[in-house]
C-alpha positions in Angstrom: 106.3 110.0 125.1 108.9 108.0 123.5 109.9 108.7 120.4 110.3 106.1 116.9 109.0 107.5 114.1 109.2 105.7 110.2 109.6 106.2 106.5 111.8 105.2 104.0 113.8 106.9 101.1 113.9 105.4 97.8 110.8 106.8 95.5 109.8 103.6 93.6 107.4 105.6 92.1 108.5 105.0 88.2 107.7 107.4 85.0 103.9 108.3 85.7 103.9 108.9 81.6 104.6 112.1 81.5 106.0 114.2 78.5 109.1 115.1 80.7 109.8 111.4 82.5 108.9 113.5 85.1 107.9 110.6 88.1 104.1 111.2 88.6 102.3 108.7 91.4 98.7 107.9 91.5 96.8 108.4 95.0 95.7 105.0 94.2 98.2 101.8 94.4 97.8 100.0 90.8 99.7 96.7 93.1 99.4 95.4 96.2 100.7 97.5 98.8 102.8 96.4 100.7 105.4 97.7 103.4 107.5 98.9 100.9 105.3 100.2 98.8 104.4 102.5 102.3 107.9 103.0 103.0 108.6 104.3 99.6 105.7 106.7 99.5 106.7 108.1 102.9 110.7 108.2 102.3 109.8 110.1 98.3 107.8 112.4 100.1 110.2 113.1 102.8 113.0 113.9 100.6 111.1 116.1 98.2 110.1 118.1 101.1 113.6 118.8 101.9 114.5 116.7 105.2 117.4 115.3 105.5 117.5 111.8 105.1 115.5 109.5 107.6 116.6 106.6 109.6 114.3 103.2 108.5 115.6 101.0 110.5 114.3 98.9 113.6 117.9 99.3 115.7 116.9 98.3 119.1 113.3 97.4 119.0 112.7 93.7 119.6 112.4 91.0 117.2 109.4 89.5 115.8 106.7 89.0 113.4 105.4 92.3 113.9 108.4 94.3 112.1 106.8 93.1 108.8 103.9 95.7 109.4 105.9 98.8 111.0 107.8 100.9 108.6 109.5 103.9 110.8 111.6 107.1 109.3 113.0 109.0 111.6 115.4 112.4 111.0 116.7 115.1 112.8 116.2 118.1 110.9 117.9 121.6 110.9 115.3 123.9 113.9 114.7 126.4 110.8 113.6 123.6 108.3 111.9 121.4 110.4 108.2 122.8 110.4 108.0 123.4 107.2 109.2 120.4 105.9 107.1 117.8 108.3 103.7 120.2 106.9 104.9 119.7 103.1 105.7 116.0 104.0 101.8 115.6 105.0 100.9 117.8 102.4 102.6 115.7 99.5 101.5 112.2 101.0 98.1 114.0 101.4 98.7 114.4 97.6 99.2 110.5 96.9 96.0 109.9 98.4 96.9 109.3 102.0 93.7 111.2 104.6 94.4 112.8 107.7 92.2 111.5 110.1 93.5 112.9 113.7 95.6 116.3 114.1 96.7 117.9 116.5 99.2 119.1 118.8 100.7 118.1 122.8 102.7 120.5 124.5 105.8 120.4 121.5 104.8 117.8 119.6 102.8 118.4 116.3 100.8 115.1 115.7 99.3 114.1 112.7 97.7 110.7 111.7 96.8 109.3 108.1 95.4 106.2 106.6 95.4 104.4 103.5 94.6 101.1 102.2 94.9 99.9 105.3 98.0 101.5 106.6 98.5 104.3 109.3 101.1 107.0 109.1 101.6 108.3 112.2 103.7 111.4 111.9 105.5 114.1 114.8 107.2 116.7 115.0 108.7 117.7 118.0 109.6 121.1 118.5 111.1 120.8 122.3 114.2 121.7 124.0 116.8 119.7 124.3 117.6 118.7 120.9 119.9 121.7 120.4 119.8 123.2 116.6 117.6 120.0 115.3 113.9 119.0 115.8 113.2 115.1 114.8 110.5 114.6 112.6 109.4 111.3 112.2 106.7 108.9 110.3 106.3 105.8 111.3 103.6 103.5 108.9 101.7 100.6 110.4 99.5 97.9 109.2 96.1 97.6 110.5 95.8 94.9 113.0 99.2 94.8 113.6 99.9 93.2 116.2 102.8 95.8 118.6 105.0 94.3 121.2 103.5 96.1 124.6 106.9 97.7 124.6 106.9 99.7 121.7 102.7 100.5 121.3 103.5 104.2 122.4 106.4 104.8 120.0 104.1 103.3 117.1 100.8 104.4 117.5 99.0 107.0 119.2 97.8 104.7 121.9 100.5 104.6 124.6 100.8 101.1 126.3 
């Protein structure tokens, strides 16, 4: 199973109105949403769940149309934080209105999936050797009906190629 996950840091989420200026996000988009719009959800909820900061970027995937629908965020996180901090990461996206619709878990791998307007977080966890005192976690959004290279379809979805 290869391994690309996505999310992006940046909140974007702007004073919700409350008393305190406190940032407060609805579970429903009052705009379009877009890729970034995804990416910020995921990267806000990443970082308030303690990870360390994730890698967005598309480094060595190939080019094409299809990056405009794939927002990865990858980390490595510290073995003792990782668990905890992938569940509250679901939990808090849960929270924005995001709905898990598979779970489960593959030999080290916790997998979850969620959906919203039309999106697809697909989010791991791998918990296998080999990786020494970190564990990546990863959540990688995709656009319905977007169409993957053959190349990458088992690092973005949960369909391998």
């Amino acid at each position: 199973m290869s391994t690309i996950l996505t999310a992006v840091a940046g909140c974007g989420l702007g004073d919700g109105g409350t008393a305190d200026g406190a940032a407060k996000a609805s579970p429903t988009a009052t705009g379009p949403f877009t890729k970034e719009t995804v990416a910020n959800e995921v990267g806000a909820a990443a970082d308030a769940s303690g990870l360390p900061p994730g890698d967005d970027s598309m480094a060595g995937t190939p080019e094409g149309e299809w990056r405009d629908c794939v927002a990865p965020w990858l980390a490595d996180a510290p073995e003792a934080d990782a668990a905890d901090g992938f569940a509250a990461t679901v939990d808090r996206l849960e929270k924005l209105g995001w709905k898990i619709t598979t779970s489960g878990e593959e030999r080290d791998v916790t997998l979850r999936t969620l959906t919203k307007q039309g999106w697809r977080v697909y989010a791991r966890h791998f918990a296998m050797d080999g990786f020494g005192d970190r564990q990546p976690v990863s959540f990688t959004a995709v656009k319905d009906g977007c169409a993957l290279p053959e190349e990458v379809q088992g690092d973005f979805t949960d369909d391998p190629a």
